[in-house]
C-alpha positions in Angstrom: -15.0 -23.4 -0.5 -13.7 -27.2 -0.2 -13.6 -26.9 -4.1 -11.9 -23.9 -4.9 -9.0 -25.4 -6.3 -10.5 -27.7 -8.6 -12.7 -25.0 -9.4 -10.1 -22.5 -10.2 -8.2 -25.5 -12.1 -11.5 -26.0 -14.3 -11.8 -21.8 -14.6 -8.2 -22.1 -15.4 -8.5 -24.6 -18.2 -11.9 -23.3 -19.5 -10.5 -19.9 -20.2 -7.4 -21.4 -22.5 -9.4 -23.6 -24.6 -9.5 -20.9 -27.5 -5.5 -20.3 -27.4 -5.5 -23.9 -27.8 -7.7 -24.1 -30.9 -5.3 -21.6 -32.2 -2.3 -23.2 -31.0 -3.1 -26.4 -32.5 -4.0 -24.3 -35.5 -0.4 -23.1 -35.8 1.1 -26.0 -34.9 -0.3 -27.7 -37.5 0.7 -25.5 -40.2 4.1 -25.5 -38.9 4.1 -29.1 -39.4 2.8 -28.9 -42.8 4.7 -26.9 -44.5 7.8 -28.3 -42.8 7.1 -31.9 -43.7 6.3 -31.0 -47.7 9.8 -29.6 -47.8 11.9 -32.7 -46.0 9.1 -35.0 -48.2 10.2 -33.7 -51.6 13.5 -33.3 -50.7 13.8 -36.9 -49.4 11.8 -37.9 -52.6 14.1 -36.0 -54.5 17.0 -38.2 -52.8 15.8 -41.5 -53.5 14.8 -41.0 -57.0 18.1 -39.8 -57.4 19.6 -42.7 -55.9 17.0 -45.4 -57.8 18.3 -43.9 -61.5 21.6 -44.3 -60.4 21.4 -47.7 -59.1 18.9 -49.2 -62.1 19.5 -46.7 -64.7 15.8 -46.4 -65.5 15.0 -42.8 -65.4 11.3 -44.0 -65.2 12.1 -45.8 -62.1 10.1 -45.4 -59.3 11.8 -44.2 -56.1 12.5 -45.9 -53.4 13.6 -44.8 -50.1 16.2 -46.9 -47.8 14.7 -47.9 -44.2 16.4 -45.0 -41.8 14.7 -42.6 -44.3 11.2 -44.2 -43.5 10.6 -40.9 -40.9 10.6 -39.0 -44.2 8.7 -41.0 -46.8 5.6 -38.6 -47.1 4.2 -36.0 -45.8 2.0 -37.7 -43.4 5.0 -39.2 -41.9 7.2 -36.2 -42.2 4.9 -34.6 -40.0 4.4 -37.4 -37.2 8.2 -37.1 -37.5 8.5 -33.2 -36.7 5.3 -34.0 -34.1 7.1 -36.7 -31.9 10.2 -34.3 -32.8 9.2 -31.6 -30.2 6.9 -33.5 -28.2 9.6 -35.7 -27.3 8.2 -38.9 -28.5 11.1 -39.1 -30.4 14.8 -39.0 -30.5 16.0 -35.8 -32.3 19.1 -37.7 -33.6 16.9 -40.5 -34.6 15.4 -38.3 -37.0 18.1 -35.8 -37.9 20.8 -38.1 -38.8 19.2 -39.7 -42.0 18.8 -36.3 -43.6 22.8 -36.1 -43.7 23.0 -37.6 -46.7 20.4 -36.4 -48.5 21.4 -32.7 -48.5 22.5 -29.8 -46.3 19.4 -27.8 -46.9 17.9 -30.6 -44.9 20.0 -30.5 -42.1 19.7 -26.7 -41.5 15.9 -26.7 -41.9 15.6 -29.5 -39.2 17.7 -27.1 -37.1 15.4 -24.0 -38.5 12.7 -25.8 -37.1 13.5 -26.9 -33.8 14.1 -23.5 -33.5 10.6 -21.9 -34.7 8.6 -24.7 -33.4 10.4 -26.1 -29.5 12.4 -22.6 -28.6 9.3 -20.0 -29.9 6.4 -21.1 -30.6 6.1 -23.4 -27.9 7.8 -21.0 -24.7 5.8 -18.0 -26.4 2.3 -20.5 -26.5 3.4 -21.7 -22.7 3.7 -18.1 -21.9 0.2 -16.5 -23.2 -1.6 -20.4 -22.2 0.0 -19.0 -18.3 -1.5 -15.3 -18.7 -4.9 -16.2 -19.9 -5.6 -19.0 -17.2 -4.1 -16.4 -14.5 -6.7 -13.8 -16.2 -9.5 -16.5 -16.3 -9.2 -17.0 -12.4 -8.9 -13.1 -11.5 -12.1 -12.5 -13.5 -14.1 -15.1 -11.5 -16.0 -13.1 -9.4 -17.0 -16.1 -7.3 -13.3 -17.0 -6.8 -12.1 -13.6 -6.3 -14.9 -13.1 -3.6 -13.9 -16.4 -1.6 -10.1 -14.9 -1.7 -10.9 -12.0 -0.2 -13.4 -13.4 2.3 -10.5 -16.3 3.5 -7.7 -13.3 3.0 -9.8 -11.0 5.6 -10.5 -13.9 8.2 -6.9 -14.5 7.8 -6.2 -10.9 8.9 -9.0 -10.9 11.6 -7.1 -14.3 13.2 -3.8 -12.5 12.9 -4.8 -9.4 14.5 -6.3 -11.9 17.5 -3.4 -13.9 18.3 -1.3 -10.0 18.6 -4.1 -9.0 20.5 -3.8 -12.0 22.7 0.1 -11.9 23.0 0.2 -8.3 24.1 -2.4 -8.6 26.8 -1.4 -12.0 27.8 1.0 -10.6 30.9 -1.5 -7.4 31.6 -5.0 -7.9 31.2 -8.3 -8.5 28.8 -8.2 -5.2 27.4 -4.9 -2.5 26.8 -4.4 1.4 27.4 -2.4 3.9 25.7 0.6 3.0 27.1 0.3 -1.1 26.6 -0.1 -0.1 22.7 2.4 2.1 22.4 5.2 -0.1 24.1 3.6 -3.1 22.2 4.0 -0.9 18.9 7.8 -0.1 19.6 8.4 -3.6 19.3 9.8 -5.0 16.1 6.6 -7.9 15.5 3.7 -6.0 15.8 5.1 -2.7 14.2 6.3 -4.9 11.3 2.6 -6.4 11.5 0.6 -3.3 11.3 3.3 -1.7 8.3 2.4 -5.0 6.3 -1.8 -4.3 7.3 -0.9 -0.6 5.9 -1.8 1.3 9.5 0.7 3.9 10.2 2.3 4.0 13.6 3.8 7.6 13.4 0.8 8.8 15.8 0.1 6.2 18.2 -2.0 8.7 20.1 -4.4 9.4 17.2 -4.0 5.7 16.4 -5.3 4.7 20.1 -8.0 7.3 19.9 -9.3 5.7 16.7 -9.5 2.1 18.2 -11.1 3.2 21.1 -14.6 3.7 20.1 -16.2 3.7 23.4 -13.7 6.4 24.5 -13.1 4.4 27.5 -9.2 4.5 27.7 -9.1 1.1 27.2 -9.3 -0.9 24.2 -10.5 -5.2 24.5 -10.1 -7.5 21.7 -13.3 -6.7 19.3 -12.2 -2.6 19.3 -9.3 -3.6 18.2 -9.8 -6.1 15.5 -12.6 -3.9 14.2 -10.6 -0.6 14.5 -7.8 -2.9 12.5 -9.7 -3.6 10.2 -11.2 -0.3 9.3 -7.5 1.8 9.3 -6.2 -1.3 7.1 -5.0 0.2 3.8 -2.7 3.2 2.3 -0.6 4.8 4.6 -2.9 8.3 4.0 -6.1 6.2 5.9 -4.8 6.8 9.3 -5.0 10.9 8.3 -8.2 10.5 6.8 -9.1 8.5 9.7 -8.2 11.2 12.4 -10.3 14.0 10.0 -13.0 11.7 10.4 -12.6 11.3 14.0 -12.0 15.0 14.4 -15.4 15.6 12.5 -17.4 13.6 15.2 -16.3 15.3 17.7 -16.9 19.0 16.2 -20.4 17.2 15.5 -21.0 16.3 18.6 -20.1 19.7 20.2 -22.4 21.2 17.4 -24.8 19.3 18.6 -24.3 20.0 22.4 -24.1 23.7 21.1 -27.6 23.2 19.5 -29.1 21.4 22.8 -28.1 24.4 24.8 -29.2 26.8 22.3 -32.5 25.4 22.4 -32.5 25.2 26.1 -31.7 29.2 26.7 -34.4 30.0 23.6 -37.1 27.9 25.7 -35.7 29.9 28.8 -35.9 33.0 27.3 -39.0 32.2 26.3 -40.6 31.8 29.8 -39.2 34.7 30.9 -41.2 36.5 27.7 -44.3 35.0 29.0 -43.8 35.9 32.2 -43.1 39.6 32.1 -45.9 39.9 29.5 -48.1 38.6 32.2 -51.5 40.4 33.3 -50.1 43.1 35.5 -51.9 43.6 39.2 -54.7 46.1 38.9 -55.2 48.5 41.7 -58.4 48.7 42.9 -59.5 52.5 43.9 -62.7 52.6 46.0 -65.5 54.2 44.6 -65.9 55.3 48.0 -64.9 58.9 48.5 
């Protein structure tokens, strides 16, 4: 449990590593066909500007020095790269393209666009859902939450225990509860635990397992802990409780059955006895 944040980091990062494969994946055809469009355009530009300036039309191109981001393809994508990443200055590399054409300028903008405002919120976005996804479907994880979230509960429900019974005694009665309950903390406390508090009586009832009309610190963590949950648990609670005590008179019923069969019995025996035989002398 010392761990389970660098666990759940390495859970986390595991369960992303295919959206990054693909993101990379897109990325990089982003960049391509991007940077063949500014690198022919910006080709286009310089041989343009070489004919001009030599008036060879066999003239090779060449590009003047703030155009360098642009020369090729290779470059035209390190460019765009750097361009989102923000290893470079977006001015750096938009301004140049002024003067080569206004398709240029707009497709710089087109892709800042595409690749900084939507691709990369909507890959941040789905890169957030799958690590949350890959942490909830660690059972090992999502065991140790539970486990820490119920000890939590358990020490809560101690210190209320503890605060109510501080001024009265070790263990509480009806009456302690119910006065503890119409205060705002521990009726707040036992809402948030989902235990109604419409029927304190039933609720006191539950909690007090020994039927002892008092209730110590174990009861009523335990009993806490048991009604914790939906509203509808402290009904199905009481029909529960209700249904032990109908068994138990069954089987008080049953007892006493069996006691006035064995009874009646007896009595049976006893009447079918051997009756007294008078004895008439032969003696005339």
């Amino acid at each position: 449990r010392y761990f389970a944040a660098l666990r759940g980091l390495l859970v986390s990062i595991a369960s992303t590593l295919s959206s990054l494969l693909w993101t990379l994946l897109l990325l990089q055809l982003l960049f391509y066909v991007f940077a063949v469009i500014f690198a022919q355009l910006v080709t286009d530009y310089c041989r343009y500007e070489t004919i001009q300036a030599s008036g060879d039309a066999n003239a090779l191109p060449v590009c003047p020095e703030d155009l360098h981001y642009w020369a090729n393809v290779m470059d035209s994508m390190h460019t765009l790269f750097m361009a989102i990443t923000g290893g470079l200055n977006w001015f750096d590399a938009y301004a140049p393209l002024r003067k080569v054409s206004l398709v240029a300028l707009w497709l710089m903008n087109l892709f800042i666009v595409i690749g900084f405002f939507t691709i990369l919120n909507v890959v941040t976005g789905v890169f957030v859902n799958t690590a949350i996804e890959g942490a909830s479907a660690d059972k090992d994880m999502a065991t140790l939450k539970q486990a820490q979230f119920r000890l939590s509960q358990i020490a809560a429900l101690r210190s209320v225990f503890q605060e109510i019974a501080s001024e009265r005694s070790d263990t509480l009665n009806f009456q302690d509860l119910e006065d503890a309950l119409h205060q705002d903390k521990l009726g707040r406390f036992m809402e948030v635990l989902g235990i109604s508090t419409d029927d304190v009586w039933t609720l006191f009832l539950l909690i007090d397992v020994d039927a002892s009309g008092r209730v110590d610190i174990e009861e009523f963590v335990s009993g806490c802990m048991q009604l914790r949950g939906p509203a509808q648990s402290l009904q199905v609670a009481k029909m529960s409780y209700e249904n032990k005590l109908t068994r138990q008179r069954i089987n008080r019923l049953t007892r006493d059955m069996q006691e006035v069969k064995q009874a009646l019995h007896q009595l049976k025996k006893l009447f079918r006895g051997p009756r007294p035989v008078q004895v008439v002398s032969s003696m005339l």
